[in-house]
N, C-alpha and C positions, 0 to 999 in steps of 0.2 A: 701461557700462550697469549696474552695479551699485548703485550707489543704487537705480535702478529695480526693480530683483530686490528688492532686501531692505527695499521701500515696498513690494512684491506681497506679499509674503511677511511681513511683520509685518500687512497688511488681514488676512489669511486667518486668520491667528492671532486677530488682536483677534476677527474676526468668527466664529469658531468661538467664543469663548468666551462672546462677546455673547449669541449667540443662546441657549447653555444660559442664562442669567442670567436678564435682561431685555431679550428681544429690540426690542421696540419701539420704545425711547429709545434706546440703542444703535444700530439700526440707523439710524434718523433722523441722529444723530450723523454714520455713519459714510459715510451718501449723500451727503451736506452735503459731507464732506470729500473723497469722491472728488468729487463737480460742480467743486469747486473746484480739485480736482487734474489733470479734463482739461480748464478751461479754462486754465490755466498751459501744460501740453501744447498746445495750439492754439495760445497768443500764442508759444512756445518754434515750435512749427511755422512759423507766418507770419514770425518772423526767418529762420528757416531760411533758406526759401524768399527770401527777400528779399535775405541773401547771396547765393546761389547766382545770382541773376539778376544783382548786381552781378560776382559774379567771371566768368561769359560775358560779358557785356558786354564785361570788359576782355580775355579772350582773342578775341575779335572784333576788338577795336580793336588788338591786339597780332598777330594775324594778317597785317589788313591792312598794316601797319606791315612785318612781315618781308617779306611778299610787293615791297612797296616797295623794300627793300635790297636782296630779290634779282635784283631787274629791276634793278636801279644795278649792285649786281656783275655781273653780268653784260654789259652798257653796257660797264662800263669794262674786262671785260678781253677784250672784240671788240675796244676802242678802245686795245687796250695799254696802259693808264692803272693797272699794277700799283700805283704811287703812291694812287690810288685804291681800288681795289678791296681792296688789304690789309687796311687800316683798316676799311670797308665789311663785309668780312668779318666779321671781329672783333666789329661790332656787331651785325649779325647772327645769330653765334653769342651773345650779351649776350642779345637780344634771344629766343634761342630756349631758354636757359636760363631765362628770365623767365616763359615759354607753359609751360614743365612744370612748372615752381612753381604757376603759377595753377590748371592741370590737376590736378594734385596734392589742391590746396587745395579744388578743384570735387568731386573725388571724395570728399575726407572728407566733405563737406556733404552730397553724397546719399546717403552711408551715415548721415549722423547725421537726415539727415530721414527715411527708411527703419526707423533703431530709432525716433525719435518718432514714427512713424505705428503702429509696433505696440505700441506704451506705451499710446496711446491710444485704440485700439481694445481694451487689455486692461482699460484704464479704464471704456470704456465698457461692455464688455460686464460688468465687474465690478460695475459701477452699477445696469446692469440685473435681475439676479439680488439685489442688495440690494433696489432695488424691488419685484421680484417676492416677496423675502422678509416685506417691511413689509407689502405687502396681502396675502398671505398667513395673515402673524401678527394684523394687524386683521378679515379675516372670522373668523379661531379664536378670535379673541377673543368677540365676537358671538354664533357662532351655537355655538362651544364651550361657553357657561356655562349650567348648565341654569336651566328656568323655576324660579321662587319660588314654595314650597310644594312644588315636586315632591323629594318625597326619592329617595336615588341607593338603586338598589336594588344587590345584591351578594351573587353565591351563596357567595363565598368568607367574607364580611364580613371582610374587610380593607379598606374602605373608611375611611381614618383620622377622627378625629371632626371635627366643624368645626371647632373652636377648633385644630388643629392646621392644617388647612389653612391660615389666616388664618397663623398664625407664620410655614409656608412660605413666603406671599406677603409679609409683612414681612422676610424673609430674605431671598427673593431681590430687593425691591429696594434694601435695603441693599447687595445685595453688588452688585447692578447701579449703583447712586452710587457704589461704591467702583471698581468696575473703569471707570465714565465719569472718574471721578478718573482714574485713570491716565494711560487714554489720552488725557485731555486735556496731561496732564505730558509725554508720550512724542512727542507730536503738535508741542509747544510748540518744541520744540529745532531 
C-alpha cells in the first residue's frame, strides 16, 4: 500500500501549500482530483469483491468435489478395492492442495479489499475537509473584504498602502499558476 501513503502524503503537502498561495483554485483543482481518486477506489473495490466471490465459488465447487473422493475412498477400501482407493487418494490430496491455493488466494483478496476500503474512506474524508476548506475560503472571501469607501483603521498604522496590497494579490496568484503548474506536471505521471 505504499503508493497509497505517498498519494496521502504528497495531497497534504500540495494542499498545505495551496492553501498559503491561492487557496481557492487549488483547492477546486485538488477536490477534482481526489472525486476522481475515490472513484477509481470504488471500480478498484467492485473488482475486489467480484474476485473474491469468483474464488468461493470455486472452493465450494472444490469442496463438494473432495467431499465426493472421499465417500469413494472410503467405498473402496470397506470394499478392499486398494486398487481403487490409492489412486482416489492421491486425487484427493491433488484436490486438497488446490482448496488451500484457492484459500490462500481468498485471503489476500480480503486483505486487499480491507486496505481499499480504508484508502477510501481516507479519500473521502480527505475530500471532505477540502470541501469544507473551499467554502470556508469562499465566505472569507465575501464577507472578509471590507465595504468601499470605508478605510481600514489601524492604531499601530502598519496597515500596508493599497498599491502594495494589490502587488501582494498579483504575487500570490502568480505564485498560485505556478504551483497549479506543478502539480498539474506531478499529478500527470
Amino acid at each position: 500500500m505504499g503508493i497509497f501513503d505517498d498519494f496521502s502524503r504528497f495531497l497534504e503537502e500540495r494542499l498545505d501549500e495551496y492553501m498559503r498561495a491561492n487557496p481557492q483554485l487549488e483547492l477546486m483543482v485538488l477536490e477534482e482530483k481526489l472525486r476522481e481518486q475515490e472513484e477509481e477506489t470504488l471500480q478498484l473495490m467492485t473488482e475486489l469483491k467480484r474476485e473474491e466471490r469468483q474464488v468461493q465459488d470455486k472452493i465450494l465447487e472444490l469442496a463438494h468435489e473432495i467431499q465426493l473422493w472421499h465417500t469413494r475412498i472410503e467405498k473402496a477400501k470397506a470394499a478392499n478395492r486398494l486398487d481403487l482407493a490409492e489412486p482416489a487418494q492421491k486425487h484427493e490430496e491433488n484436490l486438497l492442495r488446490q482448496g488451500n491455493q484457492l484459500w490462500g488466494q481468498m485471503e489476500m483478496l480480503k486483505q486487499r479489499i480491507q486496505q481499499t476500503q480504508e484508502l477510501q474512506q481516507q479519500i473521502q474524508q480527505r475530500r471532505k475537509e477540502v470541501q469544507a476548506k473551499v467554502a470556508a475560503n469562499q465566505s472569507t472571501s465575501t464577507a472578509g473584504s471590507p465595504p468601499t469607501g470605508t478605510p481600514r483603521s489601524s492604531s499601530s498604522g502598519s496597515t500596508p498602502p493599497p498599491s502594495a496590497d494589490r502587488l501582494e494579490q498579483e504575487f500570490r496568484r502568480w505564485e498560485a499558476e505556478q504551483e497549479l503548474e506543478e502539480l498539474k506536471r506531478r499529478m500527470g505521471r
